[in-house]
N, C-alpha and C positions, 0 to 999 in steps of 0.2 A: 743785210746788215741793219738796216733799217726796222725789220720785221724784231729781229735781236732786239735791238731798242727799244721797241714798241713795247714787246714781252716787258723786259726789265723794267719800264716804266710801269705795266700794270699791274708786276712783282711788287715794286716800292710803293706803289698807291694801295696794293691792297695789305701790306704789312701794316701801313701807315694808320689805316682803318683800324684794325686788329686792336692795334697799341693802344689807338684814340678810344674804341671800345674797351680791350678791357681798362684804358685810366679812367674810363667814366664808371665802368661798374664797379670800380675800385672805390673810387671817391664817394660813389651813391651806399655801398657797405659802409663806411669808415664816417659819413655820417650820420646814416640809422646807428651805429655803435652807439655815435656819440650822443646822439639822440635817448637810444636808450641809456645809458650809462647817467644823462640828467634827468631823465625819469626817477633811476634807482635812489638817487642821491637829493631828490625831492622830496622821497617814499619814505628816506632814512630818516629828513628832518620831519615829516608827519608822524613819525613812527611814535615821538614821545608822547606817555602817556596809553600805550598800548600794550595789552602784556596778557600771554597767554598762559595757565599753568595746566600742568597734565599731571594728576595723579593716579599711578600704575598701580596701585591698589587698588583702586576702585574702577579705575579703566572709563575715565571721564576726563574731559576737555570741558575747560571752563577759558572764556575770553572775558579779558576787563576793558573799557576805556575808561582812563583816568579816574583807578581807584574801584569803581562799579561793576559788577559781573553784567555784563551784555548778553550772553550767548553760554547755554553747554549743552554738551553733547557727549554720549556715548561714543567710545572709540575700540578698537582691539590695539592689544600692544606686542610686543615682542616674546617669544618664549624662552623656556628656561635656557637651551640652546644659543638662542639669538636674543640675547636680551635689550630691550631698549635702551639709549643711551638716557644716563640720570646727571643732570647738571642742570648749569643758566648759560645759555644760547641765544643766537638771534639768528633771523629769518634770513638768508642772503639769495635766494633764486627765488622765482616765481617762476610757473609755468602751464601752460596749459598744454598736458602730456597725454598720451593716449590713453586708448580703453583701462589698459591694465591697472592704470595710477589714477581710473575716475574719470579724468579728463584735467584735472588739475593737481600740482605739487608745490610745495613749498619746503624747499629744502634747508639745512638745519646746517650753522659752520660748528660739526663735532668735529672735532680732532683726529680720532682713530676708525670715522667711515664717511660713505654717503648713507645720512638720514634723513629723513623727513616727514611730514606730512599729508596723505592723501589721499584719494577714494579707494574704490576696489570692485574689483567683477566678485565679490565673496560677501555681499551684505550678511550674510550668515556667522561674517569672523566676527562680526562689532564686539564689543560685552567681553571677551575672549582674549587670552594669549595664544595669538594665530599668525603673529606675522613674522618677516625676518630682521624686525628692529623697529621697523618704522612705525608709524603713528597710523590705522587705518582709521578711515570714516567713513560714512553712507555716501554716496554721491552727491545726493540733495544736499548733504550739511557743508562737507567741503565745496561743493559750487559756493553757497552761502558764506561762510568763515574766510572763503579766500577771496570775497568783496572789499571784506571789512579789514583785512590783513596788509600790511605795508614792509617794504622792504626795511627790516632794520628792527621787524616787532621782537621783544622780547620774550623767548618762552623759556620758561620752570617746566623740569620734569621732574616731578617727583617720584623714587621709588621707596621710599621707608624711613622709620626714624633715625635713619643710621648713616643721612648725607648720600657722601659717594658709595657706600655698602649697602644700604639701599635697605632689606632685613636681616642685611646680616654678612659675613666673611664666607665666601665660596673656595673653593679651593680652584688654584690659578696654574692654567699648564701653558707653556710656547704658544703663541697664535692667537690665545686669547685678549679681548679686547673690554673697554670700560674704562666709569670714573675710578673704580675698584684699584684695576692696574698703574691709572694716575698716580693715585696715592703712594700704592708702592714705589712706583718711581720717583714721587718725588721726597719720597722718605730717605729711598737710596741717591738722591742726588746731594741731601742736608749732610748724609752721612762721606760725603766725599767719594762713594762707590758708583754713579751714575752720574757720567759726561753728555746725555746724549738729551733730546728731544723729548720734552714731558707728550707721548704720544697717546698715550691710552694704547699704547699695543703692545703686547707683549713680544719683544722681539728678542734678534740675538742679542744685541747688544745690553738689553733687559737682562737678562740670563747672566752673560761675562758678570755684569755689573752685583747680581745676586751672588753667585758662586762665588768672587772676591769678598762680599763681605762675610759668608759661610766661610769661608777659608779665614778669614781674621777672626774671626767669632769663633773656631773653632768647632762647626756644626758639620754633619754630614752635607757633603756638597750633591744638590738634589737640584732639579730645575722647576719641582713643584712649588707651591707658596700655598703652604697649610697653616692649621690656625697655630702653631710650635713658631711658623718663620714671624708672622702675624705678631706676634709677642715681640719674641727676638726683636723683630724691627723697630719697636716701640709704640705700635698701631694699638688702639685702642679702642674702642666702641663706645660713643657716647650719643646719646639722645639731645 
């Protein structure tokens, strides 16, 4: 009986242990978080005055501080397939990510993926539309770029005189994604035909919301969006 006891006793002490460890490794996570989380929001308030822009034309990365170009750089961008997202963004991860990504990233809050910017085992793609969206750079320059970068910086992606089209109206199928698709959605959301998520993705619910207004419009009900829907919608191309 005794021996029983002993046992149960060294059962509750070593549970007790357990607990007491993991609330310590609990507490030692939850304030590196917090830790890092006032990093972030330290980074956010440095941020002003920082602002990066990418023009996909030229496949060049220019950084400003406060109005002034600091830094540019050759970049490779997204191909005709996977094209780069074109809007105004801000930086919200930082990381220092493996080989694949350089060793560092800086990821972009787009709406319709994960984008960002960062190295590559392919110095050969720079100058080039080589990648699947993202922003590459030589190693050396995003080691560099990603000193001077803070959580919160501002980046411009430029892809043409033509805003969210970038140079021009593409033809748009299911699945496809972009500031392109924005627009249309939010063309179809002014027109009362789209309730959902200005996502930049072309989803089902994209679709329902197109064929409803082709069906009011009395237009052949298609899931494509050619330069015919483009009109119909009231989209317009201006520089």
């Amino acid at each position: 009986m005794r021996r029983f006891i002993h046992l149960i006793g060294i059962l509750v002490f070593s549970i007790t242990l357990l607990l007491l460890m993991d609330s310590n490794k609990s507490q030692t996570v939850q304030i590196d978080y917090i830790r890092w989380e006032e990093s972030c929001l330290k980074e956010y308030n440095e941020s002003k005055g920082l602002y990066i822009f990418i023009d996909l034309t030229k496949r060049t990365l220019y950084f400003f501080e406060n109005g002034e170009q600091i830094k540019k750089f050759s970049v490779a961008i997204g191909t005709n397939e996977n094209p780069s997202p074109i809007g105004i963004f801000r930086v919200i991860e930082k990381g220092d990510w493996g080989k694949g990504f350089g060793g560092r990233w800086m990821g972009l809050n787009v709406p319709w993926g994960v984008y960002g910017i960062h190295g590559t085992t392919k110095p050969s793609s720079i100058g080039r539309a080589a990648s699947h969206g993202c922003i590459r750079m030589r190693n050396r320059d995003i080691v560099e770029l990603y000193k001077l970068v803070k959580h919160g910086t501002t980046v411009e992606i430029y892809g043409g005189p033509f805003g969210p089209f970038g140079k021009g109206f593409r033809e748009l199928h299911p699945g496809d994604t972009g500031a392109d698709v924005m627009e249309v959605q939010r063309n179809l959301q002014l027109k009362g035909y789209y309730k959902g998520h200005l996502s930049g993705y072309y989803s089902v619910s994209t679709e329902r919301a197109l064929n409803s207004f082709q069906k009011a419009s009395k237009l052949p009900i298609s899931n494509v969006i050619d330069d015919k829907t483009y009109e119909r919608l009231g989209i317009v191309l201006q520089e």
